[in-house]
N, C-alpha and C positions, 0 to 999 in steps of 0.2 A: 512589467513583471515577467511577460515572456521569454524578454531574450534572457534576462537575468537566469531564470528556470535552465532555459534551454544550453547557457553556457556553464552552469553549473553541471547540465548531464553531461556535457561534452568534456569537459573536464575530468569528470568519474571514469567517464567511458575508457580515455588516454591514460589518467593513472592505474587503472583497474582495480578501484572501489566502487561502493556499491550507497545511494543515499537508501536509509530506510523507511517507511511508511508505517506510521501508527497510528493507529484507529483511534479518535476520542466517542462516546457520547455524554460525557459528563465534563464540569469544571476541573476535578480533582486527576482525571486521567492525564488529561491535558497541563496541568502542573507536573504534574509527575516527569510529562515527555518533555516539555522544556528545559526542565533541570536536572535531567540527564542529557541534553544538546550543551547547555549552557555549563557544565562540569569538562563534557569531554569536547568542546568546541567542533562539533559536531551539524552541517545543517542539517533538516530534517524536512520530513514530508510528514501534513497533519491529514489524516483520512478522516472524512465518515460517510457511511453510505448511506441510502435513500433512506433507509430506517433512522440510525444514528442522527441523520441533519434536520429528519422530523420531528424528533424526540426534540434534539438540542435547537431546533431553527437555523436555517441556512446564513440569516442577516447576524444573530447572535453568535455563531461559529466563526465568522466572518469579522465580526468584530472583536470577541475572544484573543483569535490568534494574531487580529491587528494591534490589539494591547502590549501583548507579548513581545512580535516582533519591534514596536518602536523601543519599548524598554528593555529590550535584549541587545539587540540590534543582530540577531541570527537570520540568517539566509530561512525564513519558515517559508511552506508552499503551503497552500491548503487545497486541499483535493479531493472532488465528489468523487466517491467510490463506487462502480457498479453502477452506475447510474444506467437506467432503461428506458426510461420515456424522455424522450425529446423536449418535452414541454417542464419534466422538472431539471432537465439540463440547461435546459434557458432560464430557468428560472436561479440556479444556483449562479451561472456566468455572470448574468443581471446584478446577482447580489455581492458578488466581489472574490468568488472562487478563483485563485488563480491556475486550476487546472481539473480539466476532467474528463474520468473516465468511464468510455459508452461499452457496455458491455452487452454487446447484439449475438455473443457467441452460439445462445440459443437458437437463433436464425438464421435460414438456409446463408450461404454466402453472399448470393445478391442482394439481398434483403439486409444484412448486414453490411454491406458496401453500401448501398446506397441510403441505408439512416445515417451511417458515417461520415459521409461527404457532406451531408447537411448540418451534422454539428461542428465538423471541422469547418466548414465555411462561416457557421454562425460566430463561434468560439476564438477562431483567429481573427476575425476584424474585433474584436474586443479585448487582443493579446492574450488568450486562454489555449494555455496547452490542451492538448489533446491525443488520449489513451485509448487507443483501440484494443481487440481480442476478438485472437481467432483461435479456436479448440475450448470446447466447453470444462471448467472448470469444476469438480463435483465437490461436494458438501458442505457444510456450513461453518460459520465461527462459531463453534463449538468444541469440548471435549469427544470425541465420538465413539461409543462402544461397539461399532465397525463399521473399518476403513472401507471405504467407497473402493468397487475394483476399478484398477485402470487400463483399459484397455487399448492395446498398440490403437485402432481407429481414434482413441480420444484425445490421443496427441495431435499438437497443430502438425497440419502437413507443407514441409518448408514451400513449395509451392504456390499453395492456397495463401499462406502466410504472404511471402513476396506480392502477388496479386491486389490483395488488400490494401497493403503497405503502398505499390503502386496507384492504384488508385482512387485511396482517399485522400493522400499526404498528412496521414496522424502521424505525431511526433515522437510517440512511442507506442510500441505492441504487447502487450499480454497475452503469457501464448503455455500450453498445458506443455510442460516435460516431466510429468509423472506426478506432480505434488496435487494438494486438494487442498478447500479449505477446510480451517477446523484440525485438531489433534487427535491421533489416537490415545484410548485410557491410556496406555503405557506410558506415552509422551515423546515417544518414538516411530516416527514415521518412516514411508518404502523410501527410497531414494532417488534422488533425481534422475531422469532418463537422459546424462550428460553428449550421449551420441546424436539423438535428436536436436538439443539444442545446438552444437555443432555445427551441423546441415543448416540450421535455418539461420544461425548469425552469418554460415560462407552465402546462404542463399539473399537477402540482404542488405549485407554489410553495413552500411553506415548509413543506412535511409530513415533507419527509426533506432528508437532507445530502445534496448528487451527487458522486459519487465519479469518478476517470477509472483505468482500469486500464491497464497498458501503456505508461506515462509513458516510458520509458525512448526515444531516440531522435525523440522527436516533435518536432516545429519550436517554437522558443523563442516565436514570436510567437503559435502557435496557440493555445501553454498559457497568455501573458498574457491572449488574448483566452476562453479557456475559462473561468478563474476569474474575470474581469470576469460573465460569461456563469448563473455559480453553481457552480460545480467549486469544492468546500469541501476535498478529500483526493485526493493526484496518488500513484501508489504506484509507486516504484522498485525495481527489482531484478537488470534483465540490465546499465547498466551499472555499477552495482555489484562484481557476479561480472566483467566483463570488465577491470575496472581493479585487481580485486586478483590476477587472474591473469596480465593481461599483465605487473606489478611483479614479481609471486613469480619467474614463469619470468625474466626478467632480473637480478632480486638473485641467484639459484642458478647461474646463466647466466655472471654477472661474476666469482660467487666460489664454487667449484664444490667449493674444499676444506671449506666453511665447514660445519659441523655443528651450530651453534648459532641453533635456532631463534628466539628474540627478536632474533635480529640482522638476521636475512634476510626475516624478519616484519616489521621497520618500515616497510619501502619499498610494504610492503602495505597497512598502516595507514594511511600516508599518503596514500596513491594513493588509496584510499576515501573519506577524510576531503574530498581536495581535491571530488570530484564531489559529496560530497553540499552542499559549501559553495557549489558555486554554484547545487545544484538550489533551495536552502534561499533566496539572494539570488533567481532568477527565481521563485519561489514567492510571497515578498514576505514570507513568515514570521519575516525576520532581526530582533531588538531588541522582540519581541514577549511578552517574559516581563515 
């Protein structure tokens, strides 16, 4: 599955589209993201992170999106998100993740290179991509009633980035150019810091994939010019979570006697399905299988 992975980003990188990443921690998300890959032939990347694959089970996430993929026949990845500890990253690879991301940002540099080297060493003898990040990323998958400041220091510095890059050999980098996780109430976020990313794809170049974290709420035109820029993987998740909740509370809302789950479920399915079809169209990912 890795070269597979890896010639699909190579692929994105040269034509300058971008594959997306969607968060599941439920069955119904996870239908929703299928059948918007499988409408707009579209591959995709399935996330969950430490939380999401505890909830859901690493082995049942794993088998989930192996159902999908044989009866689809779509290019799916699946992908620990943020993963932090070493030992539930062994543990996700173990269980048939085909990619994952170590997110040490919090941790001085060294410290951060050198848990890296040990999951990319674990991760590639078992064909598992591998997503590093350097510049700590601020707030959560959430709507947020305010925005994290971001500050010039909290951007990755191309440098430190390079460094990394060099001396782990991850396959791809997450790396802070002004986005955060999570939305503002508005639903309108600051914008990409497009000069910084600049710097760090010339400082680079073609040793990793550049990832953009925090996708969710960011200006449409920032993300076309990011992936023009080298942003190979855009990773979705708050609005995700905010469109299958605001459906749920209004399907239970309109029909309040209702008891049956698949019924009051679809409006949630849907609701999910529509965001990720247009993240998938500005991506430029659509008719790409």
């Amino acid at each position: 599955m890795q070269n597979k992975t890896l010639n699909l980003f190579k692929r994105a990188r040269s034509e300058n589209w971008a594959i997306g990443q969607f968060n599941i921690s439920n069955l119904e998300t996870l239908q929703a993201i299928i059948r918007a890959g499988r409408n707009l032939e579209s591959p995709l990347i399935i996330g969950t992170s430490e939380g999401e694959s505890k909830f859901l089970g690493l082995r049942q996430a794993v088998a989930l999106v192996g159902a999908w993929r044989e009866e689809t026949g779509l290019p799916l990845i699946l992908n620990l998100d943020h993963g932090k500890s070493f030992d539930y990253i062994k543990e996700a690879a173990d269980a048939g993740y085909d990619a994952i991301h170590f997110d040490g940002s919090k941790l001085s540099l060294e410290e951060n290179v050198r848990i890296a080297q040990k999951v990319v060493q674990y991760c590639h003898k078992r064909k598992v991509m591998v997503e590093g990040e350097i510049g700590f990323i601020k707030g959560s998958s959430e709507v947020l009633k305010k925005i994290p400041e971001i500050k010039e220091e909290d951007l990755t510095d191309p440098e430190e980035a390079e460094k990394f890059v060099r001396e782990t050999k991850v396959d791809s980098l997450a790396i802070n150019i002004g986005t955060f996780h999570g939305m503002d109430v508005s639903g309108r976020n600051p914008h990409i810091n497009l000069g910084r990313l600049e710097e760090i794809r010339k400082k680079i170049g073609d040793k990793a994939f550049l990832v953009l974290h925090g996708g969710s709420g960011t200006p449409e035109e920032d993300v076309k010019k990011a992936i023009k820029l080298g942003i190979v993987k855009i990773n979705i998740n708050t609005e995700l979570r905010l469109a299958y909740t605001k459906a749920l509370k209004k399907a239970l809302e309109d029909n309040p006697e209702e008891t049956t789950p698949y019924k009051y479920l679809a409006q949630a399915v849907e609701a999910v399905q529509k965001v990720v079809e247009d993240k998938i169209k500005l991506f430029g990912s659509a008719n790409k299988i």
